[in-house]
C-alpha positions, 0 to 999 in steps of 0.5 A: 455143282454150285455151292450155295445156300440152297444146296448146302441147306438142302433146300429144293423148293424155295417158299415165300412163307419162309422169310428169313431164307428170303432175307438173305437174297435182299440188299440193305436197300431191299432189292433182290441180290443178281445172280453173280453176288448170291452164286445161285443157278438160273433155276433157282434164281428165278424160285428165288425171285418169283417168292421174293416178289410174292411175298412182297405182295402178300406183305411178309417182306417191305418193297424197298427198306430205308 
């Protein structure tokens, strides 16, 4: 078993709404954390990418950061 944020959080469904969980998984430069760096699954990186990007768009969270 992984020991990550999402399972020490209890954390099953990764939502793009909450942007602070959001923030965790994004580099000072804005782009999204690989795998090896946040210690996440396959599964849960793909939730993890696809709100990362939804929220992009919705503009809760900046494309790149300066």
């Amino acid at each position: 078993m992984s020991n990550n944020i999402l399972t020490q959080n209890d954390i099953r469904h990764v939502d793009y709404k909450d942007v602070d969980l959001l923030k965790q998984f994004i580099n000072p430069h804005g782009r999204i954390v690989s795998r090896n760096r946040s210690g996440l699954t396959a599964k849960q990186q793909r939730a993890v990418e696809a709100a990362v990007k939804r929220a992009r768009f919705m503009g809760l969270l900046p494309y790149i950061q300066k």
